[in-house]
C-alpha positions in Angstrom: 73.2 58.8 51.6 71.8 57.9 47.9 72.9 54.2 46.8 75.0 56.3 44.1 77.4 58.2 46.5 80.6 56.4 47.5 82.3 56.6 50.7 86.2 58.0 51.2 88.1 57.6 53.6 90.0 61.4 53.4 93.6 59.4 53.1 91.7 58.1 49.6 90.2 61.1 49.0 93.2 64.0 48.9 96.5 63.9 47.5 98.2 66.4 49.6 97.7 66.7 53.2 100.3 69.5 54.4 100.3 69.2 58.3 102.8 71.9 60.5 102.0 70.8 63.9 105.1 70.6 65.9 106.9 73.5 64.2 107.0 76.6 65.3 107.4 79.6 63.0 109.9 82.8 64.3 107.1 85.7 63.5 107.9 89.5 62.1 106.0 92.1 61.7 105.8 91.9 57.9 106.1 89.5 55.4 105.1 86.3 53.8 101.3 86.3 55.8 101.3 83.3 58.1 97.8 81.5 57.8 96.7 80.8 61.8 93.5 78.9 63.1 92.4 82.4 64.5 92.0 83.9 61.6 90.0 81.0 60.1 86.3 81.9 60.7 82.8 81.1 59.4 84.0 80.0 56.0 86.2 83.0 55.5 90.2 83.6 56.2 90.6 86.9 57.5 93.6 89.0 57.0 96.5 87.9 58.7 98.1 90.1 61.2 101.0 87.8 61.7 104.2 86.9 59.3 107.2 85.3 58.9 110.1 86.7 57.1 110.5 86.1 53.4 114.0 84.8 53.6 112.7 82.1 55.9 109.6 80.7 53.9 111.6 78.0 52.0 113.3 76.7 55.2 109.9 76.5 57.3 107.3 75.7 53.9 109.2 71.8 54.1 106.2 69.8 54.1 104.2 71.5 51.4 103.4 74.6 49.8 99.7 75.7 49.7 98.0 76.3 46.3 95.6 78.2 45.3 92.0 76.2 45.9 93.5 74.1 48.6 91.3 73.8 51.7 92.3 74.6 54.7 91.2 73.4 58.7 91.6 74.1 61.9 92.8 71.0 64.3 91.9 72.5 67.7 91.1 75.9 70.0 88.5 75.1 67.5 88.9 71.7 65.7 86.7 72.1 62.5 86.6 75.5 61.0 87.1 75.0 57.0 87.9 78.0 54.6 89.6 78.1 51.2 92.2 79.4 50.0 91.9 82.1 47.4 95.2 84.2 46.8 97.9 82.9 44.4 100.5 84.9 46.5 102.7 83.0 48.8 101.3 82.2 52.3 102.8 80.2 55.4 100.9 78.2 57.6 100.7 78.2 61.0 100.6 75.1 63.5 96.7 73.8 64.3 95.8 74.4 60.6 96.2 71.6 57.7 96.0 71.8 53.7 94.0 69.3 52.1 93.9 69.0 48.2 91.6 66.9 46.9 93.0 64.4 44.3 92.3 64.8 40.6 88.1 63.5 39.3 87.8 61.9 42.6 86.8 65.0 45.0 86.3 68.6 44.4 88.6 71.1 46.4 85.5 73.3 47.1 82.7 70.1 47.4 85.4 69.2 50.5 85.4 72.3 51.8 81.3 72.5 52.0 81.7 69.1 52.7 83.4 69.2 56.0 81.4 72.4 56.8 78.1 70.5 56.7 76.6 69.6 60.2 77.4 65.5 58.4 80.8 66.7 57.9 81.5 68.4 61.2 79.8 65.2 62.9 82.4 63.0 61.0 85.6 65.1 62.4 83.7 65.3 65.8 83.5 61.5 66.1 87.4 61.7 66.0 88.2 64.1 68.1 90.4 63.6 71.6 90.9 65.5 74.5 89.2 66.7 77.6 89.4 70.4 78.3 91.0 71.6 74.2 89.8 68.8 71.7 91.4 68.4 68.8 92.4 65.3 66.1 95.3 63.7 65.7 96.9 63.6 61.9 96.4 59.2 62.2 92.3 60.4 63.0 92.1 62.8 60.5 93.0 60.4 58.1 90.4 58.1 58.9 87.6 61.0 58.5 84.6 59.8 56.0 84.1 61.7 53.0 80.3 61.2 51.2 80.1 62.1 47.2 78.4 61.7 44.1 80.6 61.6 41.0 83.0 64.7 40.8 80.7 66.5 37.7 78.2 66.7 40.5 80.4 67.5 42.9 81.2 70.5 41.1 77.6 71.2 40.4 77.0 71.3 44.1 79.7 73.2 44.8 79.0 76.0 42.1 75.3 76.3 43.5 77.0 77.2 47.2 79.7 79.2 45.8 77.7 81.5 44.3 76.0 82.4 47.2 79.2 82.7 49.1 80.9 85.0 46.3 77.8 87.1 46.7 78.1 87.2 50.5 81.8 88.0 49.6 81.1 91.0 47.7 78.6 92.4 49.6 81.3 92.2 52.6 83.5 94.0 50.7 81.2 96.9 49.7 80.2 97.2 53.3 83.8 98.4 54.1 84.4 100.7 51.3 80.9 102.2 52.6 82.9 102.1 56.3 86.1 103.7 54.0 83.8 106.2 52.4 82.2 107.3 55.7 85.1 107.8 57.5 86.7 109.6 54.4 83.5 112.2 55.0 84.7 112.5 58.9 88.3 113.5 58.2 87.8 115.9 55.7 85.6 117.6 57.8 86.4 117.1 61.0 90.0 116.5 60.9 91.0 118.1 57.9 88.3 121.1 58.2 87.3 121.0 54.3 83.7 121.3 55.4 81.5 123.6 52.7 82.0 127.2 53.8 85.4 126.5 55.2 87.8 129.2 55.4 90.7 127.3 56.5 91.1 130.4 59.3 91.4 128.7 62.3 90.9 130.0 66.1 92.7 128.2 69.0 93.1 125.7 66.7 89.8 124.7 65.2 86.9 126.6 63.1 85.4 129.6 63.8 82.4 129.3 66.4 83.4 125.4 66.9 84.6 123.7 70.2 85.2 120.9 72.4 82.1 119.8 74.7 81.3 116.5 76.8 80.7 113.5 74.6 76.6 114.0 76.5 76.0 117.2 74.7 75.1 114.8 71.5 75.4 111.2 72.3 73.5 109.3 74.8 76.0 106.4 76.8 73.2 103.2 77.2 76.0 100.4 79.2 73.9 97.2 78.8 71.6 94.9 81.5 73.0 92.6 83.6 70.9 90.0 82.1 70.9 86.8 84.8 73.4 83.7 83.2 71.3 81.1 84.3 68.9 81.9 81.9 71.4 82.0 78.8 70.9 79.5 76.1 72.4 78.6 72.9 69.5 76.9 71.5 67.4 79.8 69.5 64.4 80.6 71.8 63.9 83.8 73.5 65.8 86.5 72.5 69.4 87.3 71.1 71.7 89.0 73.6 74.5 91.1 72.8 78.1 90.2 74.1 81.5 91.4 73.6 82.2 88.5 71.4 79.6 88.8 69.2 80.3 92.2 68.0 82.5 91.2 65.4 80.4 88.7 63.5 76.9 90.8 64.0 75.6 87.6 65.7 74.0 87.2 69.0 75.6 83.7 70.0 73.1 82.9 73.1 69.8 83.4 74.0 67.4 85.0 76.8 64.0 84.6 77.8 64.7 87.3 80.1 63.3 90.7 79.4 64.4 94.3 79.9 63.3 97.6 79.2 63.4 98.8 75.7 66.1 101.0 76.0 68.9 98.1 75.8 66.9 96.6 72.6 69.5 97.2 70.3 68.4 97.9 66.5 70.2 97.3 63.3 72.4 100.4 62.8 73.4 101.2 66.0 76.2 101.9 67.6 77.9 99.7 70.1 81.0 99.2 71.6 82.9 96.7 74.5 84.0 97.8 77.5 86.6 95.1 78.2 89.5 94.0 76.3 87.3 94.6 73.0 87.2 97.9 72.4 87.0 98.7 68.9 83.3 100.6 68.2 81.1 99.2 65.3 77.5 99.2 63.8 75.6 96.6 64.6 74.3 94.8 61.8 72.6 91.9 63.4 69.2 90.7 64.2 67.7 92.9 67.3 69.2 91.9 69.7 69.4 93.0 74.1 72.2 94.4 75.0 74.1 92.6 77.9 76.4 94.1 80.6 80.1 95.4 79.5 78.9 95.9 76.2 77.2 100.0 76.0 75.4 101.7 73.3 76.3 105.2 72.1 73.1 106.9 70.9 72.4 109.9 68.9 70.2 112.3 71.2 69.1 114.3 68.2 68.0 113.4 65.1 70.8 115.7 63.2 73.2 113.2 64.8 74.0 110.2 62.3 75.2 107.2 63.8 78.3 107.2 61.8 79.4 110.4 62.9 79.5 108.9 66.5 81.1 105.7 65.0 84.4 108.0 64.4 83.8 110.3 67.3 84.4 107.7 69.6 87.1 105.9 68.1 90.0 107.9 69.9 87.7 106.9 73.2 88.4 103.1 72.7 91.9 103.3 72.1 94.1 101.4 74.6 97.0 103.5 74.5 95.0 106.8 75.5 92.4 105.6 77.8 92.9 101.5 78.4 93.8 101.0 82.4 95.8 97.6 82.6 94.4 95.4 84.7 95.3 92.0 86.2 93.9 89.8 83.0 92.2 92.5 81.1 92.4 96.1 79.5 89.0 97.8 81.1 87.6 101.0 79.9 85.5 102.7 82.7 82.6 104.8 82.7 84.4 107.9 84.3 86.5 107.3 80.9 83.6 107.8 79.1 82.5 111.0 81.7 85.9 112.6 80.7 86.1 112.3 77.1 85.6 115.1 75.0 84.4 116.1 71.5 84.3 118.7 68.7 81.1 120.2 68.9 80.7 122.2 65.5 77.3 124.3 64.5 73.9 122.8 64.5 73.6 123.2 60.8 77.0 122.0 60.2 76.2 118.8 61.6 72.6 118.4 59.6 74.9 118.7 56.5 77.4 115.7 57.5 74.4 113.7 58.7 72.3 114.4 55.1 76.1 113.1 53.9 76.2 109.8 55.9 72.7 108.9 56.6 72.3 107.0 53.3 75.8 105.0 53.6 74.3 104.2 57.1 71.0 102.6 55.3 72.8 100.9 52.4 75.1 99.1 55.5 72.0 97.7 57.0 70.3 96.8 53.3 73.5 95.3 52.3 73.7 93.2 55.6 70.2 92.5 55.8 70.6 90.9 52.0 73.0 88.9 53.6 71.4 87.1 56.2 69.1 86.4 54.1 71.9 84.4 51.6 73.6 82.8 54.4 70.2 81.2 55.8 69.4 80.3 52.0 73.2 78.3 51.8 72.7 77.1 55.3 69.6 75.7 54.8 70.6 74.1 51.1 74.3 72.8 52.3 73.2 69.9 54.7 70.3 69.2 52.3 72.9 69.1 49.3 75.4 66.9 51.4 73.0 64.4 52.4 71.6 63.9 48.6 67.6 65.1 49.8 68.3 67.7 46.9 69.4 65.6 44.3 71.4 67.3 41.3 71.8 65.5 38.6 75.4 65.2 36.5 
């Protein structure tokens, strides 16, 4: 740490610390949206799926009211995700997640949040943690939690270098789901709605002229994934990424194989993927190539006038738990004789080559866009620890 940083303890360094822990919120289905450590993720707060009702927020909100800017972090089940708030609209927090506002010229709100996010930063909380089998830290431990900074100006210097990658990774987030938006929009109007070109709305046994329903095989290959060997998993990057259920939401392969398999389970940016148990919700892969382990399966287009997000909102109905889910004892499995069952509209060759011509270049942009974005992410990874320690020095 340069000679010109100071050392806080985080009791010095905040003015507000709103902790909920030992509260426990009644939950609706609408709402004031309640802010949980699950939806807390890789700098980000997802959308909240749970609430609390609006005639209730001023009897549970006692200890504090989150403001815009404040930081927020997870306690345990994981202790250390950080994330920021950034709505002005009224939102409840949940137990295992605390507010910390930074107090006035003395520390940043968003140099905290990188901060703490910065391998020194999550080694500081680490070093306080308890527990054996769910580690977390107590409020007294939290308090105790170093803080490293230069004066505030550069502070907000470092801070506005980071942020503006982040904002960009932000955006380019968003614009990857109104692509998603746009290409489903494409699917229903002409595959739900029938508004394809040359449409004549005249419909036999309910569906177009000369189309019908045919195995999901007549245009999509089913590839389930290798039952890659555990003992050679690794988190450490060497060898190459393998596909789980778990990492289909974030586009990243969390472990590692030096074990090989045939090309056929290489899994390329763009395609189509899907779990098998208890995540079933299909998506694009935008990550690194990747192998594609067991109880994860790829659906493949067998001809080239078959885009891959046609098959993206062909399958959909497939992975819905209410139509083809089998309960099990733990999880909700879907089976390959579900897969063998399931049925799709088949319209006319040409019909398809059209839709495809329609989607093909939302499909590229996806993988450009999220391609840019790996490429910011390792830029801000790589500069935030180097920021945090002071080896890049920026000067006030």
């Amino acid at each position: 740490m340069p000679k010109n940083w100071k050392t806080y303890k985080l009791e010095d360094a905040v003015e507000k610390l709103i902790d909920y822990r030992g509260k426990t919120p009644t939950k609706t289905q609408d709402g004031i949206p309640l802010i949980t450590a699950k939806v807390i993720k890789s700098g980000r707060i997802e959308t909240p799926n749970e609430f609390i009702a609006e005639e209730q927020y001023s009897d549970w909100m006692t200890r504090g009211i989150p403001e815009y800017g404040d930081v927020v972090l997870t306690t345990e089940a994981p202790l250390g995700e950080v994330a920021q708030i950034n709505t002005r609209e009224r939102i409840a927090l949940a137990q295992r997640v605390i507010t910390l506002r930074g107090k006035k010229d003395i520390v940043d709100n968003t140099y905290l949040k990188y901060f703490l996010q910065s391998p020194i930063g999550q080694a500081n909380l680490k070093a306080k943690e308890t527990g054996s089998t769910v580690t977390g830290i107590k409020q007294s431990q939290l308090r105790e939690v170093e803080i490293y900074a230069p004066d505030y100006k550069s502070q907000t210097q470092i801070a506005s270098i980071l942020s503006s990658l982040d904002d960009k990774i932000e955006l380019n987030l968003q614009m990857n789901q109104t692509l998603e938006a746009m290409a489903q929009a494409i699917f229903k109007e002409w595959f739900v709605d029938y508004k394809f070109p040359g449409s004549t709305g005249k419909l036999v046994n309910g569906l177009p002229k000369g189309w019908r329903k045919g195995s999901i095989y007549e245009l999509i290959e089913v590839i389930y994934g290798f039952p890659f060997k555990s003992t050679l998993f690794n988190q450490k990057e060497e060898g190459s990424g393998l596909i789980r259920i778990r990492d289909l939401k974030n586009n990243f392969a969390g472990f590692y194989t030096t074990e090989l398999a045939d090309n056929r389970y290489l899994i390329q940016p763009g395609d189509v993927l899907a779990g098998m148990d208890a995540e079933f919700i299909p998506s694009i892969w935008l990550g690194e190539p990747s192998w594609l382990n067991q109880r994860v399966c790829k659906f493949k287009p067998k001809f080239d006038f078959v885009n891959e997000l046609f098959i993206l909102s062909c399958i959909k109905p497939l992975l819905e738990r209410s139509q083809y889910g089998k309960v099990g004892t733990t999880v909700i499995h879907l089976g390959k004789g579900d897969i063998d069952m399931y049925e799709i509209l088949i319209p006319h060759e040409n019909q398809l080559k059209q839709v495809s011509e329609l989607l093909e270049p939302i499909h590229k942009r996806l993988i450009e866009i999220e391609k840019e974005n790996r490429t910011l992410t390792q830029i801000r990874d790589s500069l935030l620890p180097n920021l945090m320690n002071g080896t890049i020095e920026v000067k006030a």
